[in-house]
N, C-alpha and C positions, 0 to 999 in steps of 0.2 A: 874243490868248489862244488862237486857235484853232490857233494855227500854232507852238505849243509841243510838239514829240516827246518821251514818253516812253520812256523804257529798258524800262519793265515792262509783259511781255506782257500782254495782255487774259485774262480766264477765259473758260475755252471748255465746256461741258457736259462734257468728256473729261476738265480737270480735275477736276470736281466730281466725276464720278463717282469718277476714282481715290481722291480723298481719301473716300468714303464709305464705298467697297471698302475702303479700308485703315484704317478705324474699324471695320469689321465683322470684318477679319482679327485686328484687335488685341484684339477680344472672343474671337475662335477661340485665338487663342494665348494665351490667359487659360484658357479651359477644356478646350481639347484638347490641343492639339502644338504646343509656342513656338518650338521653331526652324523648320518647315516654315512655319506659319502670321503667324509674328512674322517673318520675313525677306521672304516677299512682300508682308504687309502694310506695312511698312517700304518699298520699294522703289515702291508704288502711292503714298506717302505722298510720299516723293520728286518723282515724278511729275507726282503733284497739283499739289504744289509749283512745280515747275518750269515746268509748261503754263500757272502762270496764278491757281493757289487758293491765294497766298501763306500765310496765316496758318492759314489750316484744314489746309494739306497738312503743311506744318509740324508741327502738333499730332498730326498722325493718324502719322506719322513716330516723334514722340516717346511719342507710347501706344503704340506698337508695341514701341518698344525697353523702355519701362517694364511690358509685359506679359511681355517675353521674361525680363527678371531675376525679375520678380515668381512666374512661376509656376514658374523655376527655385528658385527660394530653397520656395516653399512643394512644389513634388515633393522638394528633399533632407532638409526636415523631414519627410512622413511619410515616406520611406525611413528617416531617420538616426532 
């Protein structure tokens, strides 16, 4: 049992952190600037993901990109 290798990388503190930053960017690009704030946050989410914080990096990923249309759609309402 001990001598079974896995494919998927360990989480390392540097994932955790990216997936946090990029839950925190997906909050900024919700109430500031969605493409500055929603495309790094995005790419941290990634990150996350990738280092190690499968399922959270994941998530912070996709609240990124669901902040970026969300606060699109509510900026062309009060415009339009």
């Amino acid at each position: 049992m001990a001598n079974i290798h896995s494919t998927a990388r360990p989480r390392t503190n540097a994932a955790r952190i990216c997936t946090i930053v990029g839950f925190v960017f997906a909050v900024l690009a919700l109430l500031l600037n969605p493409l500055i704030f929603g495309v790094i946050g995005l790419v941290l989410g990634i990150v996350g993901a990738v280092l190690g914080d499968k399922p959270l990096g994941w998530y912070a990923a996709a609240a990124n990109v669901v902040a970026i249309f969300l606060s699109l759609l509510i900026v062309n309402a009060i415009v339009n």
